[in-house]
PyMOL Python script that loads the backbone (N, CA, C, O; Angstrom):
from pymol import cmd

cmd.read_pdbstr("""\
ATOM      1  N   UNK A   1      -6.488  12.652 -11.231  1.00  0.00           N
ATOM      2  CA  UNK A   1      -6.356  12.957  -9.822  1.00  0.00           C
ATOM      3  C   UNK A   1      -6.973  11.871  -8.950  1.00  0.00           C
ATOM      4  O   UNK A   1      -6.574  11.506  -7.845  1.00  0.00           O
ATOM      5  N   UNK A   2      -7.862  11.487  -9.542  1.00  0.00           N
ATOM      6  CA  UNK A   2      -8.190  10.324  -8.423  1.00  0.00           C
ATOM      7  C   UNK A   2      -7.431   9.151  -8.371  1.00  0.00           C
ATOM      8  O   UNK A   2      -7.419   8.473  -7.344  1.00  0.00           O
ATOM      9  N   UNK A   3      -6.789   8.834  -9.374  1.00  0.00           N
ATOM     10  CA  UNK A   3      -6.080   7.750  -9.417  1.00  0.00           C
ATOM     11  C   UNK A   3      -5.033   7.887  -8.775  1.00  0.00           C
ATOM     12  O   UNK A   3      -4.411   6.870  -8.468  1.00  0.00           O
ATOM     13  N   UNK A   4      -4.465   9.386  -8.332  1.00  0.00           N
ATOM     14  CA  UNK A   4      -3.569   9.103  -7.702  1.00  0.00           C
ATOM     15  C   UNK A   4      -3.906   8.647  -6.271  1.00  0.00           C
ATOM     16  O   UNK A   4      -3.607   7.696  -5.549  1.00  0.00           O
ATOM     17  N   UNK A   5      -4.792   9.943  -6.174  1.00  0.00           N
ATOM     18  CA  UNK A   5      -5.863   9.706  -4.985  1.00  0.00           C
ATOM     19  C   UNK A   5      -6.146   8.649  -3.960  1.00  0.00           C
ATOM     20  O   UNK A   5      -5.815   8.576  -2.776  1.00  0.00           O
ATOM     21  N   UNK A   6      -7.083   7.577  -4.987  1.00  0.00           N
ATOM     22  CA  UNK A   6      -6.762   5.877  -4.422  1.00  0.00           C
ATOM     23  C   UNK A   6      -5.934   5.530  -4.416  1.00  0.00           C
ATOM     24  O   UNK A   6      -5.732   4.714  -3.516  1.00  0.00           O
ATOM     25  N   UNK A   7      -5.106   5.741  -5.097  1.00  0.00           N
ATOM     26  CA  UNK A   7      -3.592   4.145  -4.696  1.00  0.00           C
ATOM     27  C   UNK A   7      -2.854   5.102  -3.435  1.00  0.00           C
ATOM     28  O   UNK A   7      -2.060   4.477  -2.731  1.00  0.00           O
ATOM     29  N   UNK A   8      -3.082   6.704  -3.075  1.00  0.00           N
ATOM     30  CA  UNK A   8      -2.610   6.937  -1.610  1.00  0.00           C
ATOM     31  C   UNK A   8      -3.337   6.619  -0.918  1.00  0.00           C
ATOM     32  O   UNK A   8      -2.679   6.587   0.122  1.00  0.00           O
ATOM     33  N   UNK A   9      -4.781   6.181  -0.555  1.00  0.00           N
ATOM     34  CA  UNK A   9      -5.650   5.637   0.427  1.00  0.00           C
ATOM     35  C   UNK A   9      -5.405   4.609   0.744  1.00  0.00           C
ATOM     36  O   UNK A   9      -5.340   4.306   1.936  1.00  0.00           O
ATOM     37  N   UNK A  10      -5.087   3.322  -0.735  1.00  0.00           N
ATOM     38  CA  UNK A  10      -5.537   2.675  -0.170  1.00  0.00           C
ATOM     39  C   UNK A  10      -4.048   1.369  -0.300  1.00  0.00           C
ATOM     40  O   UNK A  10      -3.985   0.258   0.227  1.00  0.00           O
ATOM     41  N   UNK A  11      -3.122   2.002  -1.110  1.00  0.00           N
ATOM     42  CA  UNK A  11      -1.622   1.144  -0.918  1.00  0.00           C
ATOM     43  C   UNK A  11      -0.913   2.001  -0.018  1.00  0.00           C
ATOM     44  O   UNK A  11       0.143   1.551   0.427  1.00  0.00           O
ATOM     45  N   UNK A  12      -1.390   3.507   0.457  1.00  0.00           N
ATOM     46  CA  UNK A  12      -0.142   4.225   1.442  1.00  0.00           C
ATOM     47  C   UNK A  12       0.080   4.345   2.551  1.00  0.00           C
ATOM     48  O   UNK A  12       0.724   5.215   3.137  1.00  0.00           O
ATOM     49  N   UNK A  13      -0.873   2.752   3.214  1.00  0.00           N
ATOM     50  CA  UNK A  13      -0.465   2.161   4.399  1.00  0.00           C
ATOM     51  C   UNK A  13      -0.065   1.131   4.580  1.00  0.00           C
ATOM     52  O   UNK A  13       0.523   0.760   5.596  1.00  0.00           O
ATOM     53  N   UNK A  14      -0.380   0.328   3.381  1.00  0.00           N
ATOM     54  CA  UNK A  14       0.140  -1.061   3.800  1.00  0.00           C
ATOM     55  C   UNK A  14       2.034  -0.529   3.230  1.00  0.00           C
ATOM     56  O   UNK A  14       2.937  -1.099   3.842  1.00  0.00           O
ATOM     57  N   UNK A  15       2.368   0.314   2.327  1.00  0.00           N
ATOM     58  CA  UNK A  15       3.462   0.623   2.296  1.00  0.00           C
ATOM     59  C   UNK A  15       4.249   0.896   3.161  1.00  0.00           C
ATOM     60  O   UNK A  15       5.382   0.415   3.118  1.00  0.00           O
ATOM     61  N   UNK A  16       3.797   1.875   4.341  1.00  0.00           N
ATOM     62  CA  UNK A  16       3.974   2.641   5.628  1.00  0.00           C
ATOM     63  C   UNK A  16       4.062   1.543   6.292  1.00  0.00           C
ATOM     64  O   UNK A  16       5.004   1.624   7.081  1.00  0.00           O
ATOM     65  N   UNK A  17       3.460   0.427   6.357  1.00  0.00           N
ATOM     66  CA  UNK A  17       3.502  -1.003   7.332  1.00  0.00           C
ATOM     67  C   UNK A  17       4.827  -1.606   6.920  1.00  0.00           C
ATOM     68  O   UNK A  17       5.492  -2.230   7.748  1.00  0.00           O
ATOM     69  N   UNK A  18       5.186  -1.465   5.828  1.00  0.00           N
ATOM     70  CA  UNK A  18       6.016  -2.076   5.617  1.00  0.00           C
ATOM     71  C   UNK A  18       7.156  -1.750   5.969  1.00  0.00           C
ATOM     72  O   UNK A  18       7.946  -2.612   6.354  1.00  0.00           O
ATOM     73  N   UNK A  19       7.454  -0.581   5.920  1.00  0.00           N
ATOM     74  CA  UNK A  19       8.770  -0.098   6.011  1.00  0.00           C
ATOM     75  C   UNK A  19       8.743   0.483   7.336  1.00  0.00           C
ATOM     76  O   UNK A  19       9.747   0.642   8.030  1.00  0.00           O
ATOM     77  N   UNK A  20       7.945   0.693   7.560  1.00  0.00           N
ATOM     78  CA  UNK A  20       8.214   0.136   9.619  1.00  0.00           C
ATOM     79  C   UNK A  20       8.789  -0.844  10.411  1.00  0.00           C
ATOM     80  O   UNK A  20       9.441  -0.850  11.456  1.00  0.00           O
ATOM     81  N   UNK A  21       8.174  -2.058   9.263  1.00  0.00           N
ATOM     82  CA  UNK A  21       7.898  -3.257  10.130  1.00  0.00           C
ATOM     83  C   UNK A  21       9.542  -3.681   9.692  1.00  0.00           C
ATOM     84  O   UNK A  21      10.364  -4.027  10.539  1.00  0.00           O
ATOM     85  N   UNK A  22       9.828  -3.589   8.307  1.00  0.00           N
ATOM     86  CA  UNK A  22      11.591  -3.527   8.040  1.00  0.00           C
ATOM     87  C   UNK A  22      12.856  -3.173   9.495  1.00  0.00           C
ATOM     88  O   UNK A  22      13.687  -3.621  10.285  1.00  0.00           O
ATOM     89  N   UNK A  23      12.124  -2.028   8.979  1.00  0.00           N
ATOM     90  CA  UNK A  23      12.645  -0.847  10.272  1.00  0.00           C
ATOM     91  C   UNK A  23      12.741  -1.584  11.390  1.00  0.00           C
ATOM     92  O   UNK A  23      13.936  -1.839  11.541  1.00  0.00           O
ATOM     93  N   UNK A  24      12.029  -2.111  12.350  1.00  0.00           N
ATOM     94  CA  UNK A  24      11.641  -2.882  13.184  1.00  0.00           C
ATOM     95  C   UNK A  24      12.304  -3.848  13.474  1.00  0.00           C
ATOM     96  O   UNK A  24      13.076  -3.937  14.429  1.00  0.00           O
ATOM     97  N   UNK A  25      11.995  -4.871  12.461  1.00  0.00           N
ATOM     98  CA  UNK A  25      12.516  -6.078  12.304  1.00  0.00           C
ATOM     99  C   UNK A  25      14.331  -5.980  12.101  1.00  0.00           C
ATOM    100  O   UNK A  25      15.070  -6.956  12.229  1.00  0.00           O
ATOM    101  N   UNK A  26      14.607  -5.142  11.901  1.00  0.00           N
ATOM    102  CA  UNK A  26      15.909  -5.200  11.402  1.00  0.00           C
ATOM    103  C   UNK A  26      17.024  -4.656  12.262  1.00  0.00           C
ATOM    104  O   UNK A  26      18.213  -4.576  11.955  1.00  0.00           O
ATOM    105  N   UNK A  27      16.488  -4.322  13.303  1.00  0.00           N
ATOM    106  CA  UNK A  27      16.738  -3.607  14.588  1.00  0.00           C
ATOM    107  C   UNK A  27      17.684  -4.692  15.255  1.00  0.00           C
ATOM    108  O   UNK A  27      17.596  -5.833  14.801  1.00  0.00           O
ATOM    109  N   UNK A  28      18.612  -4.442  16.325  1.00  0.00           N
ATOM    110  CA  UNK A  28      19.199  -5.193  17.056  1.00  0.00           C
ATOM    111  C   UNK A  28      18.606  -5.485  18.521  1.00  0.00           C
ATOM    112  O   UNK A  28      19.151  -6.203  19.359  1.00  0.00           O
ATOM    113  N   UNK A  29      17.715  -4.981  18.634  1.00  0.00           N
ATOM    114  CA  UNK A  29      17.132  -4.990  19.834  1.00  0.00           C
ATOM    115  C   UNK A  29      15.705  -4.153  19.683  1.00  0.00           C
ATOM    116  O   UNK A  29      15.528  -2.977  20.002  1.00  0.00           O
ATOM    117  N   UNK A  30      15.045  -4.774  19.295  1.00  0.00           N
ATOM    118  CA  UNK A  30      13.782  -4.864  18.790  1.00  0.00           C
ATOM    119  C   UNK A  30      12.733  -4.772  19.994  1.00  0.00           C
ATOM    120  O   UNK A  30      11.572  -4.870  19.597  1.00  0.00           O
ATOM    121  N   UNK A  31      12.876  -4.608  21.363  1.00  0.00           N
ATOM    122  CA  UNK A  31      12.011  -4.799  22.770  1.00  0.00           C
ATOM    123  C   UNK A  31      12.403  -2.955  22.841  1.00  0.00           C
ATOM    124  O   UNK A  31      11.610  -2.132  23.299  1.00  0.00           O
ATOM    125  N   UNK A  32      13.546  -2.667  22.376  1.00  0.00           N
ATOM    126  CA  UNK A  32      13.770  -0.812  22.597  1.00  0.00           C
ATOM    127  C   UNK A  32      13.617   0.208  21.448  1.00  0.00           C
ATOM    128  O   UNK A  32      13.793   1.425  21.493  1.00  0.00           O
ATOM    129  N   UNK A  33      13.189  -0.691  20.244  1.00  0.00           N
ATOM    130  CA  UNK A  33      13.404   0.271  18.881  1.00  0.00           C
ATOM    131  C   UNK A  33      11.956   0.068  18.239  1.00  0.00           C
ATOM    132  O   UNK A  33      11.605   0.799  17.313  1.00  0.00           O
ATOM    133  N   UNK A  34      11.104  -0.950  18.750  1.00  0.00           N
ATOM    134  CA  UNK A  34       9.820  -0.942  17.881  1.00  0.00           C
ATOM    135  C   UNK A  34       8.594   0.471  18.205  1.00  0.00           C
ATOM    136  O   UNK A  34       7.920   1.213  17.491  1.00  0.00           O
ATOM    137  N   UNK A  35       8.794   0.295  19.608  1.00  0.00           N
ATOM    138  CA  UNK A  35       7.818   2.111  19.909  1.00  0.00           C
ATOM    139  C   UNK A  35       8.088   3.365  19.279  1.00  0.00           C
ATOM    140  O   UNK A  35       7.338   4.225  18.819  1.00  0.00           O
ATOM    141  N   UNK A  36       9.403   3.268  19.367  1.00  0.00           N
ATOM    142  CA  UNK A  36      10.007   4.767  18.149  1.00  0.00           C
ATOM    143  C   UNK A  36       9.518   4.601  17.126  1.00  0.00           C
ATOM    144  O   UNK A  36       9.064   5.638  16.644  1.00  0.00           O
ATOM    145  N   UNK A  37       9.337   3.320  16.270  1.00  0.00           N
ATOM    146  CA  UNK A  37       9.053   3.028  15.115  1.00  0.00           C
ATOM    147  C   UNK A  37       7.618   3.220  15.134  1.00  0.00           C
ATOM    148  O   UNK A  37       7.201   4.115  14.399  1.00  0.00           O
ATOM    149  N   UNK A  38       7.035   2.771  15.607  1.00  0.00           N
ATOM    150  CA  UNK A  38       5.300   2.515  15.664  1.00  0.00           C
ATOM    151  C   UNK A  38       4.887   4.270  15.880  1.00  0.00           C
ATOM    152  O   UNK A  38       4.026   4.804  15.181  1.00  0.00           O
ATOM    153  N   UNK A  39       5.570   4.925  16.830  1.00  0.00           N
ATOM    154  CA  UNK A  39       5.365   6.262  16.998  1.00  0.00           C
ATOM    155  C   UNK A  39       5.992   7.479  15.418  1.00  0.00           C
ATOM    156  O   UNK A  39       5.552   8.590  15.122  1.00  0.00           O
ATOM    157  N   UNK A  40       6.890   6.831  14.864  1.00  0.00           N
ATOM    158  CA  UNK A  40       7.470   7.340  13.588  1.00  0.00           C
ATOM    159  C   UNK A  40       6.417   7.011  12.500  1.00  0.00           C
ATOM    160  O   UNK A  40       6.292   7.677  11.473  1.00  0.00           O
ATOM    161  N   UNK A  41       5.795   6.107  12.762  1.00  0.00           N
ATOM    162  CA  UNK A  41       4.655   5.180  11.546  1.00  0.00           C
ATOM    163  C   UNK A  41       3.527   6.256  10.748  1.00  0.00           C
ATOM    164  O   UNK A  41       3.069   6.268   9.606  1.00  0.00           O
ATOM    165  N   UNK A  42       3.393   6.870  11.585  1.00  0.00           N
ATOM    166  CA  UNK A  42       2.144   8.166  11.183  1.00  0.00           C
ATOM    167  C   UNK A  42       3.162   9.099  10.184  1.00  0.00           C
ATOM    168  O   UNK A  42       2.506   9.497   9.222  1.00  0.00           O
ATOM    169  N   UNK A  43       4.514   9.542  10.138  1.00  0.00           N
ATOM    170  CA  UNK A  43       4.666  10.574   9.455  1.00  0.00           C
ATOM    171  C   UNK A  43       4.995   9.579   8.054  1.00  0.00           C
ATOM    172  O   UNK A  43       4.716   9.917   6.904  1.00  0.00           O
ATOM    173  N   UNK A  44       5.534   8.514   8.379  1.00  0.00           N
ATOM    174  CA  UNK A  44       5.923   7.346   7.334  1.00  0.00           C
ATOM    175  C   UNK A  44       4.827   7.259   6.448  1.00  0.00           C
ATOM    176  O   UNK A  44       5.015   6.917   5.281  1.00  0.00           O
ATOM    177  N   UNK A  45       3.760   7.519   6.854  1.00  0.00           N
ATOM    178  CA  UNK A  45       2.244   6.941   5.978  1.00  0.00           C
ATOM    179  C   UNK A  45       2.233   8.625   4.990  1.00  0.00           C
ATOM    180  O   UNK A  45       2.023   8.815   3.792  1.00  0.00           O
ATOM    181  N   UNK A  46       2.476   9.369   5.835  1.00  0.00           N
ATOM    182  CA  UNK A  46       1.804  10.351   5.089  1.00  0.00           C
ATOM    183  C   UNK A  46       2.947  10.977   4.186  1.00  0.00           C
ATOM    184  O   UNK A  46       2.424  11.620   3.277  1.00  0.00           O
ATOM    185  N   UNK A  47       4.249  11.004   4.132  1.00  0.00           N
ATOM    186  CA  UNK A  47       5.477  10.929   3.493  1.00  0.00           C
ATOM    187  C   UNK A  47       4.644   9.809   2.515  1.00  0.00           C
ATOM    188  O   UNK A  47       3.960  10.529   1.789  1.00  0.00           O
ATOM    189  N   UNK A  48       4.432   8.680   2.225  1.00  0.00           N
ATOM    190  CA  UNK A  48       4.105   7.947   1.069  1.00  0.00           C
ATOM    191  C   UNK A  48       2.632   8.193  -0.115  1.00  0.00           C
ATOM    192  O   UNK A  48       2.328   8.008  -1.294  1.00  0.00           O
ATOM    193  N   UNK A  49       2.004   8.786   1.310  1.00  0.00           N
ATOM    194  CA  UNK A  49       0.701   9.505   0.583  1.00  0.00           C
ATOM    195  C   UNK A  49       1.139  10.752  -0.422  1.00  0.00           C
ATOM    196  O   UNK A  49       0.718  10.998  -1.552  1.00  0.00           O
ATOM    197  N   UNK A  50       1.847  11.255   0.150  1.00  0.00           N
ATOM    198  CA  UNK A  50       2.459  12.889  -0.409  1.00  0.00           C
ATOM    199  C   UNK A  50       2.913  12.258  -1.491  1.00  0.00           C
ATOM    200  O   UNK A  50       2.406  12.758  -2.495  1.00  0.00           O
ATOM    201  N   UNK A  51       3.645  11.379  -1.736  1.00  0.00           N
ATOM    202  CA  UNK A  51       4.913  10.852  -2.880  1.00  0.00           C
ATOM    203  C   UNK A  51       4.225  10.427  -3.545  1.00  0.00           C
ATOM    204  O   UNK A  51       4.648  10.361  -4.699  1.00  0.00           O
ATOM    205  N   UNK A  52       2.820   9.891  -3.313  1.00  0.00           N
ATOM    206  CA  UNK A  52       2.142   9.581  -4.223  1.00  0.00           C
ATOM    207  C   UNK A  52       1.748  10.123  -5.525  1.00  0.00           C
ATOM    208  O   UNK A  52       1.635   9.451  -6.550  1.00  0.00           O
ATOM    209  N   UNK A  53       1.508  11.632  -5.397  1.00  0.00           N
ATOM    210  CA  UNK A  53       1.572  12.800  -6.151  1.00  0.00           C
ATOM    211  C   UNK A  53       3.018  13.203  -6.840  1.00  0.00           C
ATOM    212  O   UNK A  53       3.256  14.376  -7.128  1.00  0.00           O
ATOM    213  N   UNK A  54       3.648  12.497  -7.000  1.00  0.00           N
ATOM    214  CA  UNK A  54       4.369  12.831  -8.007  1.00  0.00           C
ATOM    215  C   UNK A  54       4.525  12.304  -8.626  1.00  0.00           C
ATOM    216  O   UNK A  54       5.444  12.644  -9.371  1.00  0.00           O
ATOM    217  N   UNK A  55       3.836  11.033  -8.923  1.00  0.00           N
ATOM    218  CA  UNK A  55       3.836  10.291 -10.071  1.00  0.00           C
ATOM    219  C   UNK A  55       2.904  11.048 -11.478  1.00  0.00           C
ATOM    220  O   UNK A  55       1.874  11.686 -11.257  1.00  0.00           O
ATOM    221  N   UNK A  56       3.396  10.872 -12.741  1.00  0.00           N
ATOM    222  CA  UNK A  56       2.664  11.693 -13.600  1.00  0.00           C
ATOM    223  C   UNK A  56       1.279  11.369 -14.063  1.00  0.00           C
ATOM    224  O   UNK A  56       0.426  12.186 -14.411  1.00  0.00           O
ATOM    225  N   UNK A  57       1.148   9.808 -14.014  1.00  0.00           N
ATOM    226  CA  UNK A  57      -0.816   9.148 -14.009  1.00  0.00           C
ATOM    227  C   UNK A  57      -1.037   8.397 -12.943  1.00  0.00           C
ATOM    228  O   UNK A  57      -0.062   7.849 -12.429  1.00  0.00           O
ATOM    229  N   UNK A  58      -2.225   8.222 -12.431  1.00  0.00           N
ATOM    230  CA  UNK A  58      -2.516   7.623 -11.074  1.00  0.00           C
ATOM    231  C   UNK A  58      -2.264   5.812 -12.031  1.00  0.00           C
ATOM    232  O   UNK A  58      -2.037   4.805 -11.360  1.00  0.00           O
ATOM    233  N   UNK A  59      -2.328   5.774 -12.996  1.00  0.00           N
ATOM    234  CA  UNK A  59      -1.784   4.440 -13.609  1.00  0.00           C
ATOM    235  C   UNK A  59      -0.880   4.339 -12.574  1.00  0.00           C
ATOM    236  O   UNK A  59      -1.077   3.952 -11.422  1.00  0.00           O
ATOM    237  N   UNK A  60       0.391   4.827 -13.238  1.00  0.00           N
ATOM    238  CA  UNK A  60       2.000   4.729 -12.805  1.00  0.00           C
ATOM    239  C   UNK A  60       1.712   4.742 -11.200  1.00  0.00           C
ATOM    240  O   UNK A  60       2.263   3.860 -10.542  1.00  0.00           O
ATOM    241  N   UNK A  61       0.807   5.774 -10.469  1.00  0.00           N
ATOM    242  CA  UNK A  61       1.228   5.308  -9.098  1.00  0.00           C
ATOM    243  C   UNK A  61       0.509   4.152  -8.332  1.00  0.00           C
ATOM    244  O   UNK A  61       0.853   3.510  -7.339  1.00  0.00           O
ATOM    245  N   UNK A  62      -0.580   4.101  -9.105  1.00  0.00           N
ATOM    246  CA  UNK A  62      -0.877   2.018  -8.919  1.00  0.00           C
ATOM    247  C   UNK A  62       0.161   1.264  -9.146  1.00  0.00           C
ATOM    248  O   UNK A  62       0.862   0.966  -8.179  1.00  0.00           O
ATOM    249  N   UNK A  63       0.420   0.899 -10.135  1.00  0.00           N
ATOM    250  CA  UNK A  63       1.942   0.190 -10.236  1.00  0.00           C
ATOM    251  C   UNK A  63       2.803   0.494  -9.667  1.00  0.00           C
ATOM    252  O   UNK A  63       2.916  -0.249  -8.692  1.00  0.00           O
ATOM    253  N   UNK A  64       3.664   1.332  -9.712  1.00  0.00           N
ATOM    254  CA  UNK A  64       4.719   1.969  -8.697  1.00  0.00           C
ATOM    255  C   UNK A  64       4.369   1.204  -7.399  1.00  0.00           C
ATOM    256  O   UNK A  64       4.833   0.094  -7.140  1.00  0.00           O
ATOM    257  N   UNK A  65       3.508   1.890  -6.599  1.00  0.00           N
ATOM    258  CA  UNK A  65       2.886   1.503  -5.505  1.00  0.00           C
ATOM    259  C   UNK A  65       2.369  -0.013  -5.113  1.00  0.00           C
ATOM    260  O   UNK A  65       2.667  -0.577  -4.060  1.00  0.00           O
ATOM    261  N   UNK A  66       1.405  -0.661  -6.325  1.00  0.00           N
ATOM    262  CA  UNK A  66       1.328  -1.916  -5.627  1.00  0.00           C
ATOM    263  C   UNK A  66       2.757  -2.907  -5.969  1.00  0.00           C
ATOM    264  O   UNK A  66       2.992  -3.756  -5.110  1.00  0.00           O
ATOM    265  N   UNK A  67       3.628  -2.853  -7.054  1.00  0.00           N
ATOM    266  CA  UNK A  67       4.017  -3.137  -7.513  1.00  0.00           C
ATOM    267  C   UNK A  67       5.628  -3.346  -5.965  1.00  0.00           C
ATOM    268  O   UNK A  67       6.306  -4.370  -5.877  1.00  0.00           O
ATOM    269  N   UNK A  68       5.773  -2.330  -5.203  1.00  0.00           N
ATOM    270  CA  UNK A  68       6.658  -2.060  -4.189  1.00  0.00           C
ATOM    271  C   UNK A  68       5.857  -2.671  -2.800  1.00  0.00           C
ATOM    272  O   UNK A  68       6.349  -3.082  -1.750  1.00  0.00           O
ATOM    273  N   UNK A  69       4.921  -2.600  -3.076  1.00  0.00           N
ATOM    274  CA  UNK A  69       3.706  -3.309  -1.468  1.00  0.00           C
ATOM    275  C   UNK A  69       3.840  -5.094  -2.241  1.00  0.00           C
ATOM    276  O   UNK A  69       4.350  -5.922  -1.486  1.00  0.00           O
ATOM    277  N   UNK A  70       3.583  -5.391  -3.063  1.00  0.00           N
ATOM    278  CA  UNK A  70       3.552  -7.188  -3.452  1.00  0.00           C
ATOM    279  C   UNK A  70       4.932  -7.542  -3.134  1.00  0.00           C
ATOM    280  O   UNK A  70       5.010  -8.437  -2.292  1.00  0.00           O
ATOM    281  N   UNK A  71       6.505  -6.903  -3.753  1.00  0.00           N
ATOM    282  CA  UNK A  71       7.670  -7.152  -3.620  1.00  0.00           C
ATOM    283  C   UNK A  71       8.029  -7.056  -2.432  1.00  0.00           C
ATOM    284  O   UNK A  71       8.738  -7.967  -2.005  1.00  0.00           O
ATOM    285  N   UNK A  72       7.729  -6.130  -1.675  1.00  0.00           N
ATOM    286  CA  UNK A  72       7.979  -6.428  -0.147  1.00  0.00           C
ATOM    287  C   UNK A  72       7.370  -7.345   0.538  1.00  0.00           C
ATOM    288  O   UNK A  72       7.932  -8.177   1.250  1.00  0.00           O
ATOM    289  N   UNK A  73       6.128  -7.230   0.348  1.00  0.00           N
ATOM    290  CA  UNK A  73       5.535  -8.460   1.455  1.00  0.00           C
ATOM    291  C   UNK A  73       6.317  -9.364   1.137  1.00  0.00           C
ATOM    292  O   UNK A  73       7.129  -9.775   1.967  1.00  0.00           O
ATOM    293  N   UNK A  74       6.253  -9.923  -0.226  1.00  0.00           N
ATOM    294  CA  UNK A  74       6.931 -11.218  -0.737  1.00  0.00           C
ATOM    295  C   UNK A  74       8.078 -11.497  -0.517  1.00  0.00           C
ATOM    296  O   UNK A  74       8.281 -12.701  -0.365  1.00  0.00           O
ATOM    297  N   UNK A  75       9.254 -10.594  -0.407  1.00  0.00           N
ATOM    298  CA  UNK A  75      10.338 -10.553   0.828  1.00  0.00           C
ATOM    299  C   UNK A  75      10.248 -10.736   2.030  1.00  0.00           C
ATOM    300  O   UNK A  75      11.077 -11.503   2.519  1.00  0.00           O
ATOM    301  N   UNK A  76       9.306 -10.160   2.863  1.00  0.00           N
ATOM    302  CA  UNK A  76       8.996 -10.210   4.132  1.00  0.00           C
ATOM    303  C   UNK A  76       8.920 -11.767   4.189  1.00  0.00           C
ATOM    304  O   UNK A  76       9.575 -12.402   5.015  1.00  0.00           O
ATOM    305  N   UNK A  77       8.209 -12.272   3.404  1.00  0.00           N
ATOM    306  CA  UNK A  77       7.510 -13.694   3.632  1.00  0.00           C
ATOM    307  C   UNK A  77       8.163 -14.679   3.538  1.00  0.00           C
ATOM    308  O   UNK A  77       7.966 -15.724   4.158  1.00  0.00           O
ATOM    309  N   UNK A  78       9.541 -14.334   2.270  1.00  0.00           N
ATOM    310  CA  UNK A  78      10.438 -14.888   2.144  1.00  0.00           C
ATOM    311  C   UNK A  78      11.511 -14.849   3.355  1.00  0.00           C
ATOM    312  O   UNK A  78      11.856 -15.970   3.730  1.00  0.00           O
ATOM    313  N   UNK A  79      12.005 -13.929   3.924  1.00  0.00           N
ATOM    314  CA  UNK A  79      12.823 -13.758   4.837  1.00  0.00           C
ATOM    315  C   UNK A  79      12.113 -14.301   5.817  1.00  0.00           C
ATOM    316  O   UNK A  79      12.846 -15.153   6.319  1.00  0.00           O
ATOM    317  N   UNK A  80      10.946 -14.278   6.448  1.00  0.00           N
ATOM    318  CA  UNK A  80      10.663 -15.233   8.072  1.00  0.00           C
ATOM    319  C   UNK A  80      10.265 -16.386   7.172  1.00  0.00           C
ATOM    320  O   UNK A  80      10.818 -17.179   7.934  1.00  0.00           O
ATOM    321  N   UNK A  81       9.837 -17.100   6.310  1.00  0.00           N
ATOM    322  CA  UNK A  81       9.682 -18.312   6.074  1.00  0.00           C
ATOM    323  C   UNK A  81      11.571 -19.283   6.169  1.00  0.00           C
ATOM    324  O   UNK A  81      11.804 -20.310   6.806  1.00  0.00           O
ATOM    325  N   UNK A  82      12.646 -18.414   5.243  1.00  0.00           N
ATOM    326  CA  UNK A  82      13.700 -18.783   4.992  1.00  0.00           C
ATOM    327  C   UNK A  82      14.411 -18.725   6.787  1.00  0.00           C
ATOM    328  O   UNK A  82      15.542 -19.196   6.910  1.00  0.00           O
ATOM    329  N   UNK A  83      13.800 -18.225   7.914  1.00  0.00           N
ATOM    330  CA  UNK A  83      14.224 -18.365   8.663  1.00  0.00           C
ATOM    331  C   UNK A  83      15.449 -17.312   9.002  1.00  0.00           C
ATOM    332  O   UNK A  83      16.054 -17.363  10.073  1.00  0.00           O
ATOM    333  N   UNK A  84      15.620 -16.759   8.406  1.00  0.00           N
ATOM    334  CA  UNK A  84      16.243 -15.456   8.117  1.00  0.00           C
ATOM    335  C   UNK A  84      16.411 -14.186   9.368  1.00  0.00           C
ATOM    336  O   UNK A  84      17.439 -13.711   9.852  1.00  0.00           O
ATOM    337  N   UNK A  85      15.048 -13.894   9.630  1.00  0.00           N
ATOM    338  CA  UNK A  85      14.290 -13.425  10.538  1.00  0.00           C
ATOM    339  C   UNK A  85      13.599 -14.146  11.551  1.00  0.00           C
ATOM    340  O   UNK A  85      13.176 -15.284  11.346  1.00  0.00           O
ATOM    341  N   UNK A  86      13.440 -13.462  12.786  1.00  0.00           N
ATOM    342  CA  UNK A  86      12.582 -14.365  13.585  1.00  0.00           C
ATOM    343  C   UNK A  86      11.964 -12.659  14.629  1.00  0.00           C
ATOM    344  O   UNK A  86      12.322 -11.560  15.053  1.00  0.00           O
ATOM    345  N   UNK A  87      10.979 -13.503  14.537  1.00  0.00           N
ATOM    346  CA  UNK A  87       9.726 -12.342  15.235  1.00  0.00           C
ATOM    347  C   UNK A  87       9.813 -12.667  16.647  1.00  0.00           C
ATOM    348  O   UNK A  87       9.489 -13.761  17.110  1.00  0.00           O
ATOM    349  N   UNK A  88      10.362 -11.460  17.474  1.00  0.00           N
ATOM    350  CA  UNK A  88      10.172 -11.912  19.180  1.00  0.00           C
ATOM    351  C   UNK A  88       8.422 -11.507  19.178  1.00  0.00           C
ATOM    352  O   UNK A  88       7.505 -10.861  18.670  1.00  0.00           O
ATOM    353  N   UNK A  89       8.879 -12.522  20.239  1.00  0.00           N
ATOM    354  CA  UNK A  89       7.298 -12.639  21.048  1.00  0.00           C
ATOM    355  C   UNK A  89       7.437 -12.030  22.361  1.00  0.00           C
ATOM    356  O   UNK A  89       6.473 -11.984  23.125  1.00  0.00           O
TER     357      UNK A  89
END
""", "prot")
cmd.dss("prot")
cmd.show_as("cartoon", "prot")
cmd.util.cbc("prot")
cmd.orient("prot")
């Protein structure tokens, strides 16, 4: 139980960041769709915390979990480095 425990503390926001920031980013108009998102962000976190618990060892939901938080960033990073994306300011 704790293992599941931690990896929802402490990967089931940067997960929740992520798939916001997707969300976000992927938007066509990103100046009218990021507040919905940022305001949606709280049930997003806790939807990943919950899911956390169904993994059968807090092993599996470390992996699972960091394993989906490293592959995304690393997309993320890939897509605005490749120019792909571009972040309004």
């Amino acid at each position: 139980m704790w293992g599941k425990s931690t990896a929802a503390v402490f990967l089931g926001m940067p997960l929740a960041v992520l798939v916001t920031g997707f969300a976000a980013l992927l938007s066509s108009d990103q100046a009218n769709t990021t507040l919905p998102w940022l305001l949606v962000f709280f049930l997003i976190w806790i939807a990943v915390m919950t899911c956390t618990f169904l993994f059968k060892t807090g092993l599996r939901a470390w992996l699972w979990m960091g394993g989906l938080t490293v592959a995304g960033y690393a997309a993320l990073h890939f897509l605005k480095a490749s120019g792909l994306i571009r972040i309004a300011a």
